[in-house]
VEXLODO-429310 format. One line per field, with one value per residue (C-alpha): x, y, z; residue number from 1. Coordinates in nm, 4 decimals, padded with zeros to 6 digits, m for minus. Each point is the difference from the previous one (the first is absolute). Layout:
<pts>
x: (X, ...) .
y: (Y, ...) .
z: (Z, ...) .
drenmar: (NUM, ...) .
</pts>
This chain:
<pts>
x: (08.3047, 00.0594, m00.1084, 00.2048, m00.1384, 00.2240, 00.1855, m00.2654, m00.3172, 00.1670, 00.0696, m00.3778, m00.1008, 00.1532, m00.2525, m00.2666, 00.0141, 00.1036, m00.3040, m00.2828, 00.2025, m00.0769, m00.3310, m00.0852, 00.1456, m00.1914, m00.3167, 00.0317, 00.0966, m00.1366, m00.2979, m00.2018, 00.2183, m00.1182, m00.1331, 00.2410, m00.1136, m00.0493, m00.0092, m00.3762, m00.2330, m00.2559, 00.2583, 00.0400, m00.3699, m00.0276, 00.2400, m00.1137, m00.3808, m00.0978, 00.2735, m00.2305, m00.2794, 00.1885, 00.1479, m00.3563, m00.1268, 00.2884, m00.0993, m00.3716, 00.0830, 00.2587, 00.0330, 00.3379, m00.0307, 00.0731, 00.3126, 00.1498, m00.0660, 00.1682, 00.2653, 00.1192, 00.0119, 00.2492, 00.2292, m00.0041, 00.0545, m00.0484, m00.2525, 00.1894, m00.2335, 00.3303, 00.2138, 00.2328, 00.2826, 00.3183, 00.2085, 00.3018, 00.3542, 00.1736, 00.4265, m00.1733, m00.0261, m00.2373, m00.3403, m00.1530, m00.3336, m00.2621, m00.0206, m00.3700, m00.2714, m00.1937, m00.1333, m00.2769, m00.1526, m00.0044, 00.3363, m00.2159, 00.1890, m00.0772, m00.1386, m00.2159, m00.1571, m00.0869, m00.1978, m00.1300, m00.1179, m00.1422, m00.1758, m00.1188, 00.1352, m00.0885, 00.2207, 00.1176, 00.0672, 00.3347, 00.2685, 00.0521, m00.3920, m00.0570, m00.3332, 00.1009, 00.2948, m00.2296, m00.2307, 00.3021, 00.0607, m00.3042, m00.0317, 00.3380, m00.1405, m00.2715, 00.2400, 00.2092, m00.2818, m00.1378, 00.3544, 00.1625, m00.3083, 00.1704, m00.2797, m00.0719, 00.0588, 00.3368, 00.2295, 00.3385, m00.0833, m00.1698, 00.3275, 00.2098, m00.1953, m00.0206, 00.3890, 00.0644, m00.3226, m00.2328, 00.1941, 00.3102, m00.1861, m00.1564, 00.3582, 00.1432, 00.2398, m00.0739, 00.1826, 00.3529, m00.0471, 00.0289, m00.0457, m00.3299, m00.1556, 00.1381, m00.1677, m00.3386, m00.0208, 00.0187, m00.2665, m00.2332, 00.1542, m00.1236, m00.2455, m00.1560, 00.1390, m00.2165, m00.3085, 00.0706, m00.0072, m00.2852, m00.2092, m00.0089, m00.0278, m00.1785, m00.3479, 00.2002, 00.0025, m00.2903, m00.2109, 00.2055, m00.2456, m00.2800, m00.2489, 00.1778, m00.1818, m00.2133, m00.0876, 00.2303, 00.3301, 00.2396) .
y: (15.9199, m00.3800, m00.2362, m00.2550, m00.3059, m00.2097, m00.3003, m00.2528, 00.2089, 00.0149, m00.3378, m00.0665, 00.1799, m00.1393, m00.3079, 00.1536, 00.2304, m00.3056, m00.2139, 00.3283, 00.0678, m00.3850, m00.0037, 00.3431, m00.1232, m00.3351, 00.1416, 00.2294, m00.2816, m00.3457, m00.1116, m00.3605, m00.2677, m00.0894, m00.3512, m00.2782, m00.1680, 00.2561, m00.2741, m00.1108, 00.2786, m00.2364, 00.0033, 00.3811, 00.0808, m00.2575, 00.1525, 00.3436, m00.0454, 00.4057, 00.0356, m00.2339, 00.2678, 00.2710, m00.1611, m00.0765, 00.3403, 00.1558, m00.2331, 00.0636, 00.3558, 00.0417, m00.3545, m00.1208, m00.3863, m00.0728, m00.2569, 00.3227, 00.2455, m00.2641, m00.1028, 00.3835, 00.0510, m00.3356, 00.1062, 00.3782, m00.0473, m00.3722, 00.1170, 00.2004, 00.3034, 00.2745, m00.1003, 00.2389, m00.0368, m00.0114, 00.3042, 00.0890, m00.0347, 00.3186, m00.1079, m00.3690, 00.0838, 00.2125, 00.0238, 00.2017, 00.1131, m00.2583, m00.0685, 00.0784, 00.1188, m00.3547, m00.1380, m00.2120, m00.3316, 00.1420, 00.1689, 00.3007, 00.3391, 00.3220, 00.2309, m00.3216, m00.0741, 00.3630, m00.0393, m00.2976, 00.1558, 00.3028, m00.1682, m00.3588, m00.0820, 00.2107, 00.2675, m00.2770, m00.2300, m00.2225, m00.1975, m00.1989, m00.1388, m00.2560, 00.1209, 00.3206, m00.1817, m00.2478, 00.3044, 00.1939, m00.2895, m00.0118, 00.3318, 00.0459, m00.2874, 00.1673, 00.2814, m00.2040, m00.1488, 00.3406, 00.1181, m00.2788, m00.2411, m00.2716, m00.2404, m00.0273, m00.3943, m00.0080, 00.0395, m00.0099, 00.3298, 00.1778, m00.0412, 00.1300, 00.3030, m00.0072, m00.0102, 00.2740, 00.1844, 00.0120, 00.2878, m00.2084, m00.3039, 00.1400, 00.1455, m00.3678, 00.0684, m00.3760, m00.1438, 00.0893, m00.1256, m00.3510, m00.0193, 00.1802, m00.2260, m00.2707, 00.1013, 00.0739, m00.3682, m00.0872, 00.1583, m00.1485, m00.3370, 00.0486, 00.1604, m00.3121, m00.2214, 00.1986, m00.0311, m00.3099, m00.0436, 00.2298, m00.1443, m00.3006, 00.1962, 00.2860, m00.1085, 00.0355, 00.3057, 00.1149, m00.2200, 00.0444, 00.2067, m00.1269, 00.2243, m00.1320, m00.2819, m00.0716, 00.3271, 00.2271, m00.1618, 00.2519) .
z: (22.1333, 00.0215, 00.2188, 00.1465, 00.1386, 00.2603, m00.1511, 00.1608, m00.1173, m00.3536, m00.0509, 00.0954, m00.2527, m00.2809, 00.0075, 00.0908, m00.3159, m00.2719, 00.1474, m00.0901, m00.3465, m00.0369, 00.1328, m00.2115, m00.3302, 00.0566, 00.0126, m00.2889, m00.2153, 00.0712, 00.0253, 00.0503, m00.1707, m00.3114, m00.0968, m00.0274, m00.2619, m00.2559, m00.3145, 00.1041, m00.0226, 00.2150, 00.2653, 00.0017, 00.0246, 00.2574, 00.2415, m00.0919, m00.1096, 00.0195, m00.3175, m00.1879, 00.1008, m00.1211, m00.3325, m00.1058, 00.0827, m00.2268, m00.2682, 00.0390, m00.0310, m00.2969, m00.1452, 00.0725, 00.1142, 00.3346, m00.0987, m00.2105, 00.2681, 00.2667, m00.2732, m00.0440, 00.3551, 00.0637, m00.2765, 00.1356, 00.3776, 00.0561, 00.2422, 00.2069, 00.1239, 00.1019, m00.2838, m00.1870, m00.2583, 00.1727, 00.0458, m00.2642, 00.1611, m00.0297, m00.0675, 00.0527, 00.4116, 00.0543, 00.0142, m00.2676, m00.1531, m00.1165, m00.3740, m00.0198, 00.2633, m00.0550, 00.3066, 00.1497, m00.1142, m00.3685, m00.0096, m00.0889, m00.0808, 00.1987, m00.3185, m00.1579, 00.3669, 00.0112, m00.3065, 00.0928, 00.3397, m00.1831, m00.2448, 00.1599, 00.3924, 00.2614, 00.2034, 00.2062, m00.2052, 00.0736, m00.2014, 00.3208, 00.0349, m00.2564, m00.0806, m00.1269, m00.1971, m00.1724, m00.0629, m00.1620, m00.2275, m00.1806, 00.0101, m00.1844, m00.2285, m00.1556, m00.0557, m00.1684, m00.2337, m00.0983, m00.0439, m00.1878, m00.1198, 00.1971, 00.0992, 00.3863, m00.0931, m00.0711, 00.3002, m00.1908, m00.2214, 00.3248, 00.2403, m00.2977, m00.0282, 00.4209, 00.0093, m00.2525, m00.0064, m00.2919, m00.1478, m00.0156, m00.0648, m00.3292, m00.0872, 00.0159, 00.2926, 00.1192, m00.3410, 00.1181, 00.3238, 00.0449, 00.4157, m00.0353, m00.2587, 00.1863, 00.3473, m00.2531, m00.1277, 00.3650, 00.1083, m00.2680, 00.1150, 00.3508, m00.0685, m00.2381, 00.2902, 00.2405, m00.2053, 00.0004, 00.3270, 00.1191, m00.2052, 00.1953, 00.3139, m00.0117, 00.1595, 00.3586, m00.0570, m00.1418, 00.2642, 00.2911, 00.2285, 00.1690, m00.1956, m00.3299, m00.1832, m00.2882, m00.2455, 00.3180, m00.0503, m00.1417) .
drenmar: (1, 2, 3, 4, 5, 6, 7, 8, 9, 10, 11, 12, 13, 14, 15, 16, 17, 18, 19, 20, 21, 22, 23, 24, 25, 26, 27, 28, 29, 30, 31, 32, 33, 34, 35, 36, 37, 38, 39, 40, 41, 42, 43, 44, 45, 46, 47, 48, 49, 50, 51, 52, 53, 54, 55, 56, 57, 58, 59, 60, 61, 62, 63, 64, 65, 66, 67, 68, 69, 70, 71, 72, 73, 74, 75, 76, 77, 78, 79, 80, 81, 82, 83, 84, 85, 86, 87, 88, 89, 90, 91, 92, 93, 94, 95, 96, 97, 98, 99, 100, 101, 102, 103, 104, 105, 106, 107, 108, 109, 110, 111, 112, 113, 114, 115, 116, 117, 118, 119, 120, 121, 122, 123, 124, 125, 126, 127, 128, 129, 130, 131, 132, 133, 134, 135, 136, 137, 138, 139, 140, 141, 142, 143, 144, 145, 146, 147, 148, 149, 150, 151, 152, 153, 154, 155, 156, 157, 158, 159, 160, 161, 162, 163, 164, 165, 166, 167, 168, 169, 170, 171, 172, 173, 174, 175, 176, 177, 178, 179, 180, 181, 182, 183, 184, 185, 186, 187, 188, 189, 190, 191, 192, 193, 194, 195, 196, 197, 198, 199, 200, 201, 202, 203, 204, 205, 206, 207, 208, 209, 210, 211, 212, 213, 214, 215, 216, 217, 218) .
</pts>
């Protein structure tokens, strides 16, 4: 049986429901904005100091510099936590499926962030929380290095084998595709840049706590 609602009661309704599909869809998919200035790495750790905290812990634990780890994350999602790829148009108009399930920070895929929760993150471990993105990165990093012999030092080779996996890395499928070896040798640019940069920087970090000093800091 259908309801009918009175012409008056209808009409009501019909804002009321766009504003919660808004509000709904907005909290499933933004999150804080990211940093404005995303060419200074100084900058970015100054307006968000605990993803200095986490970067260095990632590169404490698998050896991926902090500048790589932060340049792989600006090329992948331009630190945007909720980020997807945009949906396909079906006949042009219509909203269609999503290219790829990568999401997050590190535009992670759903099977390679189960393995990477299985074997390294926790349970509840998330793509939108950038400690568990910066994590993933060096985690994948190592992979990449035992996989491929690709040195943890050279950002350009280790976003090539990110993009297409160290399978496809080893089979070459980066040499017929311009855009991705494009996107790889800027990476390594920003992520030089951002050593650069933290270099001259760093100790506000590593000293910024009360109980930080001397032989304590970092």
């Amino acid at each position: 049986m259908q309801t009918r609602f009175p012409p008056r009661i209808a009409a009501s309704r019909v804002p009321l429901l766009a504003g919660l599909m808004v509000f709904t869809s907005g909290c499933a998919t933004f999150g804080s904005a990211p940093p404005p200035n995303q060419d200074n790495l100084c900058e970015i750790f100054r307006e968000e100091p605990r993803w200095y905290d986490y970067a260095r812990d990632s590169e404490r634990a698998w050896g991926t510099p902090i500048a790589t780890q932060m340049a792989f994350i600006q090329q992948e999602s331009a630190f945007r936590s909720h980020v997807r790829p945009e949906r396909k148009r079906l006949l042009g108009i219509l909203p269609w499926r999503r290219p790829s399930s990568a999401y997050g920070y590190a535009q992670a895929q759903d099977p390679v962030w189960g393995e990477y929760r299985a074997d390294a993150g926790s349970l509840t471990a998330r793509r939108t929380h950038m400690k568990h993105a910066t994590d993933f990165v060096g985690w994948y990093n190592v992979r990449t290095q035992r996989m491929t012999g690709v040195s943890l030092q050279n950002p350009e080779h280790l976003y090539l084998a990110y993009h297409e996996g160290q399978g496809g890395y080893n089979r070459g499928t980066w040499r017929g595709k311009p855009a991705v070896q494009r996107s790889a040798r800027q990476v390594a640019e920003r992520a030089q840049r951002y050593q650069g940069q933290l270099s001259s920087c760093e100790s506000e970090f590593r000293c910024r706590r009360f109980y930080q000093f001397g032989p304590f800091c970092g």
